[in-house]
C-alpha positions in Angstrom: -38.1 3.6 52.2 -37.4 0.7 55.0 -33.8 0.9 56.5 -31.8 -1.5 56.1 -31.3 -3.7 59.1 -27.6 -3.4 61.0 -25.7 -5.4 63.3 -27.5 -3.9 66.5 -30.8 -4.5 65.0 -29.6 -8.4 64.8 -28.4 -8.1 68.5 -31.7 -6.9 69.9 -33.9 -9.8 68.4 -31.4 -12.4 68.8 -30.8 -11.4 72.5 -27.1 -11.0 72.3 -24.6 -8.6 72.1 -23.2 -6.9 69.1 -19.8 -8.4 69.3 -21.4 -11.8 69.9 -23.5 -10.6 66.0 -20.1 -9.7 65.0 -17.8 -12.8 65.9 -20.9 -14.9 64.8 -21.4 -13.6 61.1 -17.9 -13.7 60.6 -17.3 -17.3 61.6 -14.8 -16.0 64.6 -14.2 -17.6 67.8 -16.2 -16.7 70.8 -19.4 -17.6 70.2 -21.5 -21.4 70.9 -22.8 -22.7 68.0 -26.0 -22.6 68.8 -25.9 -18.6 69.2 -24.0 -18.9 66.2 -27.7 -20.6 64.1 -29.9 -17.6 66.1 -28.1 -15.2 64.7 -27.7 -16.4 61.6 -31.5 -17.0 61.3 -32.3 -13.9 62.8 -30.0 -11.9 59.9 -31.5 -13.9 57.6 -35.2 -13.2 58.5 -34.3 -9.0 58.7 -32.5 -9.1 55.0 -29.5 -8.4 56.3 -26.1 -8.8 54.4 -22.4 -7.4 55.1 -21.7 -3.7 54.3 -19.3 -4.3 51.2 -17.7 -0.8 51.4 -16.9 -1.6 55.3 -15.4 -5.1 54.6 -12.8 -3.9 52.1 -11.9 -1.4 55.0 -11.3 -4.1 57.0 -8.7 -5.8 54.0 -11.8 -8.4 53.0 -12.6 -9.3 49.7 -15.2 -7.5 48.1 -17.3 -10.3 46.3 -17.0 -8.6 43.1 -15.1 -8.6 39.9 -14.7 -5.9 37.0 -15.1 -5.7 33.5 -14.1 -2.8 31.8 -15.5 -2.3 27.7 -13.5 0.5 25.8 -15.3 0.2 22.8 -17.9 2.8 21.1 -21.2 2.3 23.3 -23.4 2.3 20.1 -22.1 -0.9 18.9 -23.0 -2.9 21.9 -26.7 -2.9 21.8 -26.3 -4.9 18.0 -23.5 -7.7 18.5 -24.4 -10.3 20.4 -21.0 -11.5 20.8 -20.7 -9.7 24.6 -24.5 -10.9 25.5 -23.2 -14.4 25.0 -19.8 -13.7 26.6 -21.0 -11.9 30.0 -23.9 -14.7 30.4 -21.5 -17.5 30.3 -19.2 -15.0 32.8 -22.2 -14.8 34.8 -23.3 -18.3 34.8 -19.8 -19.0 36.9 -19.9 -16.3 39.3 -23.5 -16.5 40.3 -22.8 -20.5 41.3 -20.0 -18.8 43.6 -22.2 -15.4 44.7 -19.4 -13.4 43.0 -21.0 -10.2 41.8 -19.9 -8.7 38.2 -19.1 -4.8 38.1 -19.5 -3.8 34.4 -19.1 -0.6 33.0 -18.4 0.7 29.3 -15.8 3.9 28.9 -14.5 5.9 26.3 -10.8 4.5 25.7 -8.1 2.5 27.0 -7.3 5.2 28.8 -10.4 5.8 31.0 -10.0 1.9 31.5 -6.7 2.0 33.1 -7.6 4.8 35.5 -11.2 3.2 36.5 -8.5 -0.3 37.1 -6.5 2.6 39.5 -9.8 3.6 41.3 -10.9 0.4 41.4 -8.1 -1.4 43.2 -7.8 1.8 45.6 -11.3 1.6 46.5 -11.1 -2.1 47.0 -13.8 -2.1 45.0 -13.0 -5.6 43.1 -11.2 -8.4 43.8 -9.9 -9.0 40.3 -10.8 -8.1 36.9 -11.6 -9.8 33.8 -9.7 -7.7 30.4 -10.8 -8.0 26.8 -9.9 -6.8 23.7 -6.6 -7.1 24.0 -4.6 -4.5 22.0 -1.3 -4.9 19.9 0.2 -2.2 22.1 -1.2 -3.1 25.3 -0.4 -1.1 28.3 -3.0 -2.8 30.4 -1.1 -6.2 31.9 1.7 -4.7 32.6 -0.4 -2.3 34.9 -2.6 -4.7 36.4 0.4 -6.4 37.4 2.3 -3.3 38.9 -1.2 -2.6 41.0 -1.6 -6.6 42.0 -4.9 -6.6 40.7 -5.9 -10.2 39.9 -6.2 -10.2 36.0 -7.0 -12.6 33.4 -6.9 -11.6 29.8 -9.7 -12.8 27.4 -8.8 -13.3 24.4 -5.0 -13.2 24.6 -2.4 -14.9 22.0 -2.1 -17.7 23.6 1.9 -17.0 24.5 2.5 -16.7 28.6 2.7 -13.3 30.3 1.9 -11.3 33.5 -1.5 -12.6 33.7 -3.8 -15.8 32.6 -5.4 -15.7 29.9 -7.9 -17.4 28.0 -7.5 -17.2 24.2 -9.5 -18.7 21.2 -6.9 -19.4 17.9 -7.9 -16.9 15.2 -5.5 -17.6 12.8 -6.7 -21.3 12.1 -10.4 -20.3 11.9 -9.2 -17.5 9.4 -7.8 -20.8 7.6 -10.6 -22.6 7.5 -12.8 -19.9 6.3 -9.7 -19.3 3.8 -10.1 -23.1 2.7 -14.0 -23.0 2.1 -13.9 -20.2 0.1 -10.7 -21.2 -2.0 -12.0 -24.5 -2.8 -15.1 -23.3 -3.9 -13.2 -21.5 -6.6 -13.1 -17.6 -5.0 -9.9 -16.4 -5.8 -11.2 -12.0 -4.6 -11.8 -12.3 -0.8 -12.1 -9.1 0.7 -12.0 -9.3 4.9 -14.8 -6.7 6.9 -12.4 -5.9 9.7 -13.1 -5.1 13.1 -11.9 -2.2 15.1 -8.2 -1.6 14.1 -5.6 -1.9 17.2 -7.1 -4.6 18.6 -5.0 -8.0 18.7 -7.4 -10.4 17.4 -8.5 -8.0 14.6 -4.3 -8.1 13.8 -4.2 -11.6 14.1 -7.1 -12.0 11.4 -5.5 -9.8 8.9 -2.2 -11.6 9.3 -3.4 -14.7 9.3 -5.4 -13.2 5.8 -2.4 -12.7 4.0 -0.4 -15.8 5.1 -3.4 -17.9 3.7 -3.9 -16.0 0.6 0.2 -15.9 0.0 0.4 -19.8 0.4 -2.6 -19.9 -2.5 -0.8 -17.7 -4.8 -3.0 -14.8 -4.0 -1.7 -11.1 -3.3 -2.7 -8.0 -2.1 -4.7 -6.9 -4.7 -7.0 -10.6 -4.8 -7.3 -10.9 -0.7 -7.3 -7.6 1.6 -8.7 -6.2 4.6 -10.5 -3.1 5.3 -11.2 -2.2 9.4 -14.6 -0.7 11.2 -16.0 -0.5 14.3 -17.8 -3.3 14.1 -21.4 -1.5 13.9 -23.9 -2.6 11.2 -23.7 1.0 9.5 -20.1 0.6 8.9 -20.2 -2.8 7.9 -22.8 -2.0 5.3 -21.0 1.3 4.4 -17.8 -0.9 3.7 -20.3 -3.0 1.6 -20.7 -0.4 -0.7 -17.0 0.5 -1.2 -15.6 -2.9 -1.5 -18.5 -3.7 -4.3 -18.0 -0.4 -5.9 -14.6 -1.4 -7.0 -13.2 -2.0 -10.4 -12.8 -5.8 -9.6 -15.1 -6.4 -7.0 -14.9 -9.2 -4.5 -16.6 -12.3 -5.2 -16.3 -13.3 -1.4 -16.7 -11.1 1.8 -15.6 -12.6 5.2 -17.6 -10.2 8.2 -15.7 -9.8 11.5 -18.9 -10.1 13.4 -22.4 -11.4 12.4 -24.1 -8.1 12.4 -22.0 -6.7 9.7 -22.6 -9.5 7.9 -26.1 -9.5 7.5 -26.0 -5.5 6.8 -23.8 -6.5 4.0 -26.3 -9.0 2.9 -28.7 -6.2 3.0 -26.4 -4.2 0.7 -26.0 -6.4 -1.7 -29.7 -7.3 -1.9 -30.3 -3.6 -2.8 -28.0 -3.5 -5.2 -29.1 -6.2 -6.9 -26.0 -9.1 -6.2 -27.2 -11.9 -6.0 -26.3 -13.9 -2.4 -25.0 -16.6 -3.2 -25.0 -16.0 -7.3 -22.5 -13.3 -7.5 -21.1 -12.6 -4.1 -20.6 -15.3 -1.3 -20.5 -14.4 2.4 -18.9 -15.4 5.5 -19.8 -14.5 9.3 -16.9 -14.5 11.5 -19.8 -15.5 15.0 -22.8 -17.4 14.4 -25.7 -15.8 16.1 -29.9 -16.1 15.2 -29.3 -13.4 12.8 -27.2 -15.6 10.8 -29.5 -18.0 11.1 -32.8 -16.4 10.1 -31.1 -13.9 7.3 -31.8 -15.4 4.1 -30.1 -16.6 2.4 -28.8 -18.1 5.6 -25.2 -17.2 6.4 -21.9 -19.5 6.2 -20.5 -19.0 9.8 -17.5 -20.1 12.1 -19.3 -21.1 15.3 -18.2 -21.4 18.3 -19.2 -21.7 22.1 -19.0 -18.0 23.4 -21.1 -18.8 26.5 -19.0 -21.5 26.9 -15.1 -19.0 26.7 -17.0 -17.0 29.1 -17.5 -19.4 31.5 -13.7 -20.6 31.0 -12.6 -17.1 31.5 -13.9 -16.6 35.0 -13.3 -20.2 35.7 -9.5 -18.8 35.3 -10.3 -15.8 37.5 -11.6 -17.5 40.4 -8.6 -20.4 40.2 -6.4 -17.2 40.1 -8.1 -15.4 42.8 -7.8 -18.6 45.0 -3.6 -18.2 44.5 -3.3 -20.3 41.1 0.0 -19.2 39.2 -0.5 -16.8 35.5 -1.2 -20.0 32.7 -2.8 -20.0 29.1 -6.1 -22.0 28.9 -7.3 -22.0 24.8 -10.8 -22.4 24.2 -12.9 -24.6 21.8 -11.9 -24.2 18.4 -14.5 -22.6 16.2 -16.2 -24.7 13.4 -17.4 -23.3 10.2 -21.0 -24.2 9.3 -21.3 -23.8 5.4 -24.9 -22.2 4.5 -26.8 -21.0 1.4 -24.4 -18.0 1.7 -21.5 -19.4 0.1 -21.4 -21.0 -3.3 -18.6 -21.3 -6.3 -18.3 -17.7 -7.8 -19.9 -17.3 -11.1 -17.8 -18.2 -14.5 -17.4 -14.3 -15.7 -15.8 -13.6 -12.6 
C-alpha cells in the first residue's frame, strides 16, 4: 500500500521548508505568493490533503457533519424516503466539500451518546437530527454540548435549534378531503413508528378531520408499525379482517402501501372496487404498482437540500429559525375511487 504523502514530503520537492509547507497550506503569513502556488501544486501532484484528526486538535473544523438514524436497520434498505432525503443532503454539501458522517444505531439512546463522542472527538462540525420524537431529549442536549443542530422535520414552532419542517397536518387534510368526497366514510390510517412526532401529528390531525366530518373513532382510526413492508401488509390483514372493514387505507410510507395492495390482491379486494388506497410519499413503486397508487407528493430531494442549506447558514453563525418546506400535493391515481354501494 503507498503512503500517504506528509508535509515533509511536500517540503523536499517544493524546495522549502516545512514551516514554509505549513504557513502556505494554511493561507498564513510568511510565505511569497509565488512559494505559496509551488507548494500548492506540489501537494496537489502527491495527493495530499490535511490530516482531519490533527486539525480538530488544533480547534479547526472538521469538514464533516453527522447524521444519526435510530430506526430498525431492516427497514432502510425498502423506503426510499431517506435515499431521496440524504441525496438532496448530499447534493449541498458536496458543492461546499462538506463530508456527510452517517451512521444507523439502535435507539435514541445510542444516538445521544455517539452526539457526546462526536462533539468530544471533534469529529463533526454540526449535525443534522431527524425523526423528531414527542418526548425529545435530543435539542435540549445538542444545545447543552454547542453542537450546531438543525432539526428535520420539526413542528414548525421555534426552539433551541433550526429546523426545517414539512406541515403534516394539512396533507393529512387533503388526503382526508379526497377520500371523503369520494364518499369513504371507514378510513383506517397505516401508521408509522409510534413516538415519533410526525407520526403524532398524522393521527391528530386524523381525528380532527374525521370529527369535523361527523366521523368518530370507530369510522376513522390509526393503527402504528415500523414502517417495514411486512408490517404494513401484516396490518393489511387485521384491519380487513374486521367486522366493518375499511373501505379506505391511508399508508404512512409508499412501501406499506403497495404491500397492502399485495394483500388485498390475494384476498381477492378489489383495488379500486372495494378498497381504495392512499400513499403517504410518492416513489416509482407507486408509480409502477397497479393499479397505480393515489399519493401526496412532495420534493424530498429538495427538504434535504433545504435542511443542510440551514446547517451550513447555522454553521456560518446564523441565529436558530424555522424554514417550512414545499407543501406536498396529492396526485389522485387508479387507487382511489367512490366505495362501493353495499358498503
Amino acid at each position: 500500500m503507498a503512503r500517504r504523502p506528509t508535509i515533509k514530503d511536500i517540503a523536499r520537492r517544493a524546495g522549502v521548508s516545512e514551516s514554509a509547507v505549513s504557513f502556505a497550506l494554511n493561507d498564513r503569513p510568511g510565505v511569497s505568493d509565488g512559494t505559496r502556488a509551488r507548494v500548492r501544486r506540489v501537494a496537489e501532484e502527491l495527493g495530499w490533503h490535511p490530516n482531519s484528526a490533527a486539525r480538530a486538535l488544533a480547534g479547526e473544523r472538521s469538514g464533516a457533519v453527522g447524521l444519526v438514524l435510530a430506526r430498525p436497520a431492516h427497514t432502510l434498505g425498502v423506503e426510499s424516503f431517506f435515499l431521496q432525503l440524504v441525496s438532496g443532503i448530499q447534493e449541498v454539501l458536496s458543492a461546499g466539500r462538506t463530508a456527510l458522517l452517517f451512521q444507523v444505531v439502535d435507539d435514541i439512546d445510542a444516538e445521544c451518546a455517539l452526539y457526546r463522542r462526536w462533539w468530544a472527538e471533534r469529529r463533526v462540525d454540526g449535525v443534522l437530527v431527524v425523526d423528531p420524537r414527542t418526548q425529545d431529549p435530543r435539542p435540549e442536549l445538542l444545545a447543552r454540548l454547542g453542537l450546531p443542530a438543525v432539526t428535520v422535520g420539526g413542528t414548525g414552532a421555534p426552539g433551541p435549534l433550526s429546523s426545517v419542517w414539512a406541515d403534516d397536518a394539512r396533507a393529512m387534510a387533503r388526503v382526508v378531503d379526497h377520500l371523503h368526497g369520494l364518499g369513504h366514510r371507514r378510513i383506517t390510517h397505516i401508521a408509522g413508528l409510534p413516538g415519533l412526532a410526525h407520526t403524532a401529528r398524522r393521527i391528530a390531525s386524523l381525528r380532527v378531520e374525521a370529527a369535523a366530518r361527523g366521523l368518530g373513532p370507530r369510522e376513522v382510526h390509526s393503527v402504528v408499525t415500523d414502517y417495514s413492508d411486512a408490517e404494513g401488509a401484516a396490518a393489511t390483514r387485521r384491519v380487513l379482517a374486521e367486522p366493518e372493514p375499511p373501505t379506505a387505507l391511508v399508508y404512512d410510507n409508499d412501501v406499506m402501501a403497495v404491500a397492502g395492495s399485495a394483500v388485498a390482491a390475494e384476498l381477492g379486494i378489489a383495488v379500486p372496487g372495494r378498497l381504495s388506497i392512499v400513499a403517504w410519499d410518492d416513489s416509482a413503486l407507486c408509480r409502477v404498482t397497479h393499479p397505480r397508487l393515489t399519493a401526496l407528493v412532495r420534493d424530498t430531494a429538495g427538504f434535504g437540500r433545504l435542511a443542510a442549506e440551514e446547517l451550513l447558514t447555522v454553521l456560518a453563525g446564523g441565529p436558530p429559525r424555522t424554514r417550512e418546506g414545499e407543501q406536498p400535493r396529492l396526485e389522485p391515481r387508479e387507487s382511489t375511487a367512490p366505495p362501493p354501494a353495499a358498503y
